[in-house]
C-alpha positions in Angstrom: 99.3 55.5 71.1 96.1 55.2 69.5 93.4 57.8 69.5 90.3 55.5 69.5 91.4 54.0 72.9 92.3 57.4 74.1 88.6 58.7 73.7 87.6 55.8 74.9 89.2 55.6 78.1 88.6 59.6 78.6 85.1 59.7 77.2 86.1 62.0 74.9 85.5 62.3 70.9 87.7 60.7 68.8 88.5 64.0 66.3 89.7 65.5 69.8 92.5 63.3 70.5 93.5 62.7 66.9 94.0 66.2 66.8 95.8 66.1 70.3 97.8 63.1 69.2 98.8 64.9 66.2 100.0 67.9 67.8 101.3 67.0 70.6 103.2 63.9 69.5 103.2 63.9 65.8 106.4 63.6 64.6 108.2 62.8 68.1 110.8 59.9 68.1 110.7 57.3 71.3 114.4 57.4 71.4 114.3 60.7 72.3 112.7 59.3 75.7 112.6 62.9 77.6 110.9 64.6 74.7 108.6 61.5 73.8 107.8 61.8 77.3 106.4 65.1 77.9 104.6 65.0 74.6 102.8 62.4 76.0 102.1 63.8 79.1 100.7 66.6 77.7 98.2 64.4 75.8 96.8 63.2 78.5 96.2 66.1 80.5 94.5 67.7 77.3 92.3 64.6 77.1 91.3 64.5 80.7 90.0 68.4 80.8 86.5 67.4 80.9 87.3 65.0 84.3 89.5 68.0 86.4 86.9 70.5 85.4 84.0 68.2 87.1 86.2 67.8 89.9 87.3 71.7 90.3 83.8 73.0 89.5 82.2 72.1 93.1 85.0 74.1 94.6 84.1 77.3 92.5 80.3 76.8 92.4 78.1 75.4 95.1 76.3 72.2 93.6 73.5 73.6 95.6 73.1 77.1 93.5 69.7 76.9 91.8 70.6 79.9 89.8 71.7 80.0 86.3 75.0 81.9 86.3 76.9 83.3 83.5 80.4 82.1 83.6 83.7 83.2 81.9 86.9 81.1 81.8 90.0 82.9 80.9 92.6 80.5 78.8 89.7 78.0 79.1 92.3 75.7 77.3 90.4 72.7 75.9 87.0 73.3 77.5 86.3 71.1 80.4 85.7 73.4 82.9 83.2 75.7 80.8 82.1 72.0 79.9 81.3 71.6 83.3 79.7 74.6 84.0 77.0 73.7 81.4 76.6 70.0 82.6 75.5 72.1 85.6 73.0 74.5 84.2 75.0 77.8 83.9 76.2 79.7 80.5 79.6 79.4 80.0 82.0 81.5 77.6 85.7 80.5 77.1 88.4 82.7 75.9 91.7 80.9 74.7 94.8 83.0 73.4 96.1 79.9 71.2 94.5 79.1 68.0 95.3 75.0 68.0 94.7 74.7 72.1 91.1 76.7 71.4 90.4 74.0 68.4 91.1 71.2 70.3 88.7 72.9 73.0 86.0 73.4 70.4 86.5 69.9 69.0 86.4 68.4 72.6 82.8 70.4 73.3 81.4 69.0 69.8 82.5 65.6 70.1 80.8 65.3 74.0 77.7 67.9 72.4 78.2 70.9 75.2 76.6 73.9 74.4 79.5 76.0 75.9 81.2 78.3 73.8 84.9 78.9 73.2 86.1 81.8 71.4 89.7 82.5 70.3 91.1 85.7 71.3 93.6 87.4 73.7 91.7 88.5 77.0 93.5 91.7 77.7 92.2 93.0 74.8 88.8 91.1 73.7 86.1 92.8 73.1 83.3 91.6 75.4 80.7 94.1 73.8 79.1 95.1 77.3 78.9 91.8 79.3 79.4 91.3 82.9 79.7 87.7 84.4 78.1 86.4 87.6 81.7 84.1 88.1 85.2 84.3 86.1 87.3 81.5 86.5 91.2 82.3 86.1 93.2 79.0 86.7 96.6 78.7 85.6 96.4 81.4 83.5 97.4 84.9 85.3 100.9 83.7 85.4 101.2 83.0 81.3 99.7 86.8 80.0 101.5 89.6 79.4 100.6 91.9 82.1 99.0 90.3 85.0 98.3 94.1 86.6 95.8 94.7 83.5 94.8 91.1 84.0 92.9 91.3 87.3 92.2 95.2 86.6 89.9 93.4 83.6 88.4 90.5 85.4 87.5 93.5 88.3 85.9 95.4 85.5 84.3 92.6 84.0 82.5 91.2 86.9 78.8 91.7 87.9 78.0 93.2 91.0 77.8 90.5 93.7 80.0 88.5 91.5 83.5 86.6 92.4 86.1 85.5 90.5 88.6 82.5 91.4 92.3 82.4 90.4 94.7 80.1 90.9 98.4 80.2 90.0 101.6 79.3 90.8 103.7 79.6 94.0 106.9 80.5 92.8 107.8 79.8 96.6 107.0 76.8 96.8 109.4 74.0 97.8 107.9 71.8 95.2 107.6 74.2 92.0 111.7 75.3 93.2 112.2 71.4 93.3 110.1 70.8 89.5 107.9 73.7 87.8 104.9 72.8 86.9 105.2 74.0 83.8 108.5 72.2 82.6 109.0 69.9 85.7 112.8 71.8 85.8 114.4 72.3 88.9 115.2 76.4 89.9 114.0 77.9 86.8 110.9 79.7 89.6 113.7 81.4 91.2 114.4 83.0 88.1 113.0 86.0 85.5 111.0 85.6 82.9 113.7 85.8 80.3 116.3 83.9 82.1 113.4 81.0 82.8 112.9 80.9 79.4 116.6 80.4 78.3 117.6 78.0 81.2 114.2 75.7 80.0 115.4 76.0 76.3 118.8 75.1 77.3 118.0 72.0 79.8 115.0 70.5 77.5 115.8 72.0 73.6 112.4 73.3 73.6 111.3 76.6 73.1 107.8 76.7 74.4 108.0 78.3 78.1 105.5 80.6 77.9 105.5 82.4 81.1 105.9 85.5 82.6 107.0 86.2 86.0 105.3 84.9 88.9 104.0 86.9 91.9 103.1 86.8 95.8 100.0 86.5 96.9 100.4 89.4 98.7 100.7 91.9 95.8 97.6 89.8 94.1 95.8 90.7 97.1 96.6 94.2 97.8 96.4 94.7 93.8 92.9 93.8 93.5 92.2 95.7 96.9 93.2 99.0 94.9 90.3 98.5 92.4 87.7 98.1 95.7 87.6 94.5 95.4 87.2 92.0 98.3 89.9 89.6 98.4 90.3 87.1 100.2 92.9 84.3 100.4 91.7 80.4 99.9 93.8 77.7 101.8 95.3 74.7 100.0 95.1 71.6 101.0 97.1 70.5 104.0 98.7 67.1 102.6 101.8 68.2 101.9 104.6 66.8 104.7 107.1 69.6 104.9 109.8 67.0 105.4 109.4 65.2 102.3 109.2 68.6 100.4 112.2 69.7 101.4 114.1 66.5 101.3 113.4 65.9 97.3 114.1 69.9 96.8 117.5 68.8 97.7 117.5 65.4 95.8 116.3 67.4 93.0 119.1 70.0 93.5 121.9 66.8 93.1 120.2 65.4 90.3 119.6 68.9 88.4 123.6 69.1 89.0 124.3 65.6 87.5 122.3 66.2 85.0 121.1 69.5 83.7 124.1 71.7 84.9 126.0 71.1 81.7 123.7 72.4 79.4 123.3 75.6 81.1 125.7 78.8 80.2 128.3 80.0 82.7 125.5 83.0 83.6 122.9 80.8 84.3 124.8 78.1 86.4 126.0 80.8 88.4 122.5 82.6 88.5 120.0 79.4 89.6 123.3 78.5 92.3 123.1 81.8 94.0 118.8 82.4 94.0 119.0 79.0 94.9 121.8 79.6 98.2 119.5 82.6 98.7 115.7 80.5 98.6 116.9 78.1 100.7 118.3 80.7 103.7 115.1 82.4 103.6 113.3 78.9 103.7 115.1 77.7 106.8 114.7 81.2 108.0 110.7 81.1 108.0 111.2 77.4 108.9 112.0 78.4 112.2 109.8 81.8 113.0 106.7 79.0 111.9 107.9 76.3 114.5 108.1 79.4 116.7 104.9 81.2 116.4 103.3 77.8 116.2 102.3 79.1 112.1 103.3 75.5 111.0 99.7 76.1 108.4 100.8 79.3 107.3 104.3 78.3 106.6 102.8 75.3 104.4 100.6 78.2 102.2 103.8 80.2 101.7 106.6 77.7 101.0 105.3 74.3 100.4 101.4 74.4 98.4 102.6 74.2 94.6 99.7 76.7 93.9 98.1 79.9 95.7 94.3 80.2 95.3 92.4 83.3 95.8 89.2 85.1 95.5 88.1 88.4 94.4 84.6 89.6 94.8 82.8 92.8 93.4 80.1 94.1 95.9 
């Protein structure tokens, strides 16, 4: 791969993806094709931050607000949605947990010249010396800190009257995510703990970088932030998922896991990810059928198909 096309083709700087080339891939081997893979995979979703945060901003922001906002991004990663948020008039502040993911971030804002503004730090405990924001953004991030109750007790305290704050994170019900996480693309690990996800991932792939803590409902995100006098309110995915083609490749995904990845696992985690995974799908059918029912087909696609849930929490 070679950096000076990468920039190129994702109109980024050319110290940015050296430095993303070098981390990611450095010193990985093409025989090892899985590895080789993923390192390269996560290149280019590091190099193409400044493109999805152009493309997610309009769903956060109205293109139509004439008012400068101050905006914080929590794991802002490597800057394209703060990047965005400048582009479109508004102060932006990014906090990012991980030292080399933060410089690539800082190298990806000076190599395009954005005036937004990444600081390294860990959010539950970063001292933001007084300031309120008009909008915190909190995408695929609540589901990686260490206490997602303190989590969205801070972005509640942190936001401005009349502001909102938008998360995203993952649906550990999903069909999809059971079928391939998003995190590791590894079948079952969802159903699991955050300790047991961790050991099943390091067993399958040999890498020891699942950095996630356990996932939650919607519902409990809701009610939480309720507690703390917030208005919440749940945002609907997408409706182009077919729920029989999610549920046919969970189960091709389930023979090909066995094939392939059952081996690897200990005798306690075989046995664990066969059981949640017996007990997923008999709740599945279960709400399968109450939705063809009740005629809830779209609610029964937010619960157990849409890879992510999205919600918002507003401070009045």
């Amino acid at each position: 791969m070679d950096a000076s096309e990468l920039a190129e083709r994702h109109k980024v700087g050319k110290e940015f993806a050296e430095f993303a080339l070098s981390f990611f891939v450095g010193g990985s081997s093409k025989e090892d094709e899985v590895h080789y893979a993923r390192s390269v995979a996560f290149v280019e979703y590091a190099l193409s931050s400044n493109t999805r945060g152009r493309e997610l901003l309009p769903e956060i922001i109205s293109p139509t607000t004439d008012k400068e906002l101050s905006v914080l991004d929590i794991g802002c990663g490597y800057g394209g949605m703060i990047n965005a948020c400048t582009e479109a008039g508004h102060r932006a502040l990014g906090v990012e947990i991980d030292e080399n993911v933060a410089k690539m971030g800082q190298l990806n804002l000076a190599g395009i010249g954005s005036t937004a503004n990444i600081q390294v730090g860990d959010f539950l405990t970063y001292d933001f010396a007084g300031q309120v924001f008009d909008v915190i953004i909190c995408t695929d991030a609540i589901e990686h800190v260490s206490s997602p109750k303190i989590c969205l007790r801070r972005i509640y305290d942190l936001l401005d009257h009349g502001g909102v704050a938008h998360l995203e994170t993952v649906n550990r019900r999903s069909a999809l995510n059971v079928a391939a996480d998003i995190h590791m693309g590894q079948f079952g690990i969802t159903l699991l703990d955050h300790h047991s996800a961790s050991a099943a991932a390091k067993q399958v792939s040999g890498w020891n970088g699942y950095q996630v803590s356990d996932f939650w409902d919607m519902e409990w995100y809701l009610g939480l932030g309720r507690t703390y006098g917030a208005v919440m309110e749940a945002v609907e995915p997408p409706a182009y998922w077919d729920v029989s083609d999610a549920i046919k490749n969970l189960f091709v995904k389930y023979h090909a896991w066995r094939q392939d990845s059952f081996h690897r696992l200990d005798d306690y985690l075989q046995h664990e990810i066969e059981v949640r995974f017996s007990q997923y799908c008999q709740r599945l059918f279960a709400a399968k059928e109450r939705a063809t029912e009740e005629c809830a087909e779209k609610d029964f696609l937010r619960r157990w198909v849409s890879p992510v849930i999205k919600f918002r929490m507003n401070k009045i």
